[in-house]
N, C-alpha and C positions, 0 to 999 in steps of 0.2 A: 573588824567585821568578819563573821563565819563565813568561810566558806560554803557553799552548797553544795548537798552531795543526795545523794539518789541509792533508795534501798536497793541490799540485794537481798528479798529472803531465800529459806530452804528451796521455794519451788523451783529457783534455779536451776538445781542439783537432778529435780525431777527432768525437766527438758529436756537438760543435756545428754542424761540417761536415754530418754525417748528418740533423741537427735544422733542418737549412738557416737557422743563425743563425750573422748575423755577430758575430766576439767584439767586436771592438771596440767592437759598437754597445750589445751586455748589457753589457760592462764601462764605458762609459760612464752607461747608465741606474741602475748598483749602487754609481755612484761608485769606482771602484775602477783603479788604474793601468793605462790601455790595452797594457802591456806583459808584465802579467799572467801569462798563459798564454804567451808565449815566454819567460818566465825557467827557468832549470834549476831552480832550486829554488824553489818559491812555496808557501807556507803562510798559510792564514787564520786568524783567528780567529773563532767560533761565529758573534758576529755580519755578521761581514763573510761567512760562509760565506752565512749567510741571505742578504743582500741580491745574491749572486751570483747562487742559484738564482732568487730572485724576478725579477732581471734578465734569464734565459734566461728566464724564464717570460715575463714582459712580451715582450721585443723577439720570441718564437715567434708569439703571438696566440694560442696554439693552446687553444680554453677548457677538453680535458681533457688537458693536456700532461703529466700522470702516465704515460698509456696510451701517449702516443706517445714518450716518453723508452725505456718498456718494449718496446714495437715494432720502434726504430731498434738494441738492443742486439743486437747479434752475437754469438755463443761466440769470433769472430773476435779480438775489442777486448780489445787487452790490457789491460783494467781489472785492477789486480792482484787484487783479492780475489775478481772474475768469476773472472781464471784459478785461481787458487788451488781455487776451486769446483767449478769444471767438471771439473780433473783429478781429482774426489775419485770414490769407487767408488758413492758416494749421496746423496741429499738430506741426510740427518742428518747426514754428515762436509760437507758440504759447510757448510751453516753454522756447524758449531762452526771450520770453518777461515776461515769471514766471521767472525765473531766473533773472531777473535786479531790479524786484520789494520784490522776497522772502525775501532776507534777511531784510527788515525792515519791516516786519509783522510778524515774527518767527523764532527760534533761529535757520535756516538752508541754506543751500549754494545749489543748482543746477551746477550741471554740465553736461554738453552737447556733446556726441560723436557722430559723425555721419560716417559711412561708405557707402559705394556701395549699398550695400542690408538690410541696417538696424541704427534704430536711440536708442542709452539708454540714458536714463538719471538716473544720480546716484545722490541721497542723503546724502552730508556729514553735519552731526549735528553738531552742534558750541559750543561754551564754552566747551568742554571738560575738567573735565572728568567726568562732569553732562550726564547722560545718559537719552535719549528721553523714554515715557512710549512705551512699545510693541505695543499697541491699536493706538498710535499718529504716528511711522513707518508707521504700517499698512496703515493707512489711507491714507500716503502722498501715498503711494506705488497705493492705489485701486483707488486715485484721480484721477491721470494721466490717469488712463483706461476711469474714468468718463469722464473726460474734453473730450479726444477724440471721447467717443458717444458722448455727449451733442454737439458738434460741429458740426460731419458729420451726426448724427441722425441714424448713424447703429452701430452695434453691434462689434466694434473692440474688438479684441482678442490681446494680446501681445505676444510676442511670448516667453517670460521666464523671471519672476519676481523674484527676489532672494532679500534676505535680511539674518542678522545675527542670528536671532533666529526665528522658527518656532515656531506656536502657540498652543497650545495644540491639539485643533480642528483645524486643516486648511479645513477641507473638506468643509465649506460654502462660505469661501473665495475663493477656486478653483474653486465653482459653479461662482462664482461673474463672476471670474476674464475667467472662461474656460481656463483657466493654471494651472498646477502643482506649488505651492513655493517650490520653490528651497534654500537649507541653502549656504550662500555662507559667502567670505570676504567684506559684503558690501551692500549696500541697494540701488537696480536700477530696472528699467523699461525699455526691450530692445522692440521695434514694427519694423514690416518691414517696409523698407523705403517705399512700396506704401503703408502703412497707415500713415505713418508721413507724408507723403504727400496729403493722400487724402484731396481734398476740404472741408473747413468748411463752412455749410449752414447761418451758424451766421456771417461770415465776412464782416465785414463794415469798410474797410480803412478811407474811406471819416471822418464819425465818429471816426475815432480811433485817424484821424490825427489832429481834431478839438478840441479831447477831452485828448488827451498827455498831454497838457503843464498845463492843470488844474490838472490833478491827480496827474504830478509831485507834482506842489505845494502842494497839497492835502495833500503828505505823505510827503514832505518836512515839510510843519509846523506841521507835528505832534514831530517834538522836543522840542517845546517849552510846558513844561510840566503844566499841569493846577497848577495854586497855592493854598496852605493849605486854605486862605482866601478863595476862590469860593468853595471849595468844602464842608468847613462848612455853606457857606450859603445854599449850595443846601439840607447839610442834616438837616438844621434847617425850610429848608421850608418843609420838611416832618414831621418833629418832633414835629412844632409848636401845631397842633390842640391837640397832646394828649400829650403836657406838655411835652415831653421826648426831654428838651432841655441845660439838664445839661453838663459840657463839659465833664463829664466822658461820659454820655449817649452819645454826638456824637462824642467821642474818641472812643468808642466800632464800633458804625455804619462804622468808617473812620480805623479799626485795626491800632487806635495809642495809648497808655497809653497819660492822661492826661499831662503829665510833655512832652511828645514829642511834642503833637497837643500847648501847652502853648510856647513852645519853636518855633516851628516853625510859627505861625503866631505872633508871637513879632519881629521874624526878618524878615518877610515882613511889619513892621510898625504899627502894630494894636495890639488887643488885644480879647480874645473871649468874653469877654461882649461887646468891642464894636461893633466887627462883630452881633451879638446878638440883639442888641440895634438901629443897623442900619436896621436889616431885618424886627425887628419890627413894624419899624417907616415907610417904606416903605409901609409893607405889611398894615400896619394903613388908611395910607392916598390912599392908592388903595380901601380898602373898605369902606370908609369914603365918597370917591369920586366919586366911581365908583359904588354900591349896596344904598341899601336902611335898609342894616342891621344895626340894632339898636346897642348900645356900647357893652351891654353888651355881645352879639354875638362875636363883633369884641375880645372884651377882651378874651370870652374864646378860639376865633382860634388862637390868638395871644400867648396861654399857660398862659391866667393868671387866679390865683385862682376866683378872684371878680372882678367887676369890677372897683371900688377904684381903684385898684393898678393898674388898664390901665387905670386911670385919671390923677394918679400924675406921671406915667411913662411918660404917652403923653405929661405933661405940662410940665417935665424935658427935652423931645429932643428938644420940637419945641418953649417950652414959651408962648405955644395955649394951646386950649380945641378942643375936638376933636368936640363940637358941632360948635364952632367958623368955623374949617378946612370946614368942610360939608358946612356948610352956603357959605362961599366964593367960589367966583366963580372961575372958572378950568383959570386959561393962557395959551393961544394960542401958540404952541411948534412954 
């Protein structure tokens, strides 16, 4: 059976920038491969999703980082289910279109009640009986308030937030929110139906209808998980200039013990010298071809001690010299 795991895209990258937290340093604190968020494709699972968010939360300081996550969000950020939201014509469509996209960006399920005089929506967390951090609750809880300013551009109010545990301080969160939290059996967001209704200044069917069947794809291929092979070359084209390209060194970068990251790219067909050996040679004849930097330059971006040893390396991939490569002429693609 697959595992379930929960996208991360690019706009990650965007937030964290805006939350003035460096990734490397949350992805460090979460445990978690400092390479992370530059992979194409990265998916968690529920628990690793938790110790990501509680990583941003630590390395932020910031002691009500719910309010400020909500703050930094822009109509801008192409969060998919933000946009999907914002294009929608109201609050109500907006989150039953959160709801179809949530569960494969985050280990949780929406659900949607609507009555006569009022619309909730309730949060049930997945995987149980992995429990969400209080701060991550929070958030999804003060989101929803967000989404509906950022849509109608006025100051919607809910009309009673409840969730299972309260926070030590709720008083800045009640400012947020201008509601009392309420402790209850369950984690929801109830609005009068004429705010679930009122018009969103951001709604663009036209676009939302154009732009559907690409986001599906979008978040459709993100199953197909990046493999061990690309993600060493990525960390070997950082590692390259200052030599730190042993496979223990990018088994630490990648959180895999040597004998894992060995194990897994043998059974996609290779081997990490030659993955190694191939980036080398690549990144060789791009500056060979492409600059006017001398070998011994190349040799040491390439991580080698001297430059000898990126002579006899060069003449083992290609059976050239790397003055030969330069000299001849580039092939017309």
């Amino acid at each position: 059976m697959k595992t379930p795991g929960y996208a991360l895209d690019t706009t990650w990258r965007t937030l964290l920038r805006d939350l003035g937290v460096v990734p490397a340093n949350a992805l460090r604190r979460a445990g978690l491969p400092e390479d992370l968020l530059r992979q194409p494709v990265a998916r968690l699972g529920s628990e690793q999703y938790y110790r990501l968010w509680t990583g941003i939360e630590a390395e932020s300081g910031d002691p009500v980082f719910p309010i400020r996550v909500c703050e930094v969000v822009r109509s801008e950020s192409f969060l998919p289910p933000l946009f999907a939201a914002l294009c929608s014509p109201d609050l109500l469509v907006a989150v039953r279109r959160i709801a179809r996209y949530k569960p494969l960006v985050g280990p949780m399920r929406l659900d949607i009640a609507e009555t006569r005089d009022a619309v909730t929506v309730e949060f049930a967390w997945l995987d149980a009986p992995l429990a969400p951090p209080m701060s991550l609750v929070l958030m999804e809880l003060l989101f929803c308030v967000t989404l509906a300013r950022i849509g109608t551009r006025e100051r919607i109010c809910p009309v009673e937030v409840t969730t299972t545990a309260l926070p030590p301080s709720p008083e800045p969160y009640e400012a947020f929110l201008d509601t009392r939290l309420k402790r209850g059996d369950g984690h929801r967001v109830t609005f009068s139906k004429t705010d679930a209704t009122r018009p969103f200044l951001t709604s663009n069917e036209l676009l939302w209808s154009a732009f559907e069947p690409e986001l599906r794809q979008r978040l459709a291929d993100l199953e197909a998980p990046a493999t061990t092979g690309a993600r060493v070359r990525a960390a070997l084209l950082e590692g390259l200039p200052s030599g730190l390209v042993s496979m223990e060194a990018i088994g630490r970068k990648l959180a895999l013990s040597k004998r894992t990251l060995q194990r897994r790219v043998e059974a996609e067909g290779t081997s990490f010298q030659q993955i190694l050996n191939e980036t080398r040679e690549a990144l060789a004849r791009h500056y060979l071809q492409k600059t006017e930097l001398p070998a011994a330059e190349i040799a040491f971006l390439l991580g080698f001690d001297e430059p000898n040893s990126f002579y006899r390396a060069f003449r083992s991939w290609t059976g050239s010299t790397p003055d030969k490569v330069r000299q001849a002429p580039l092939r017309q693609a």
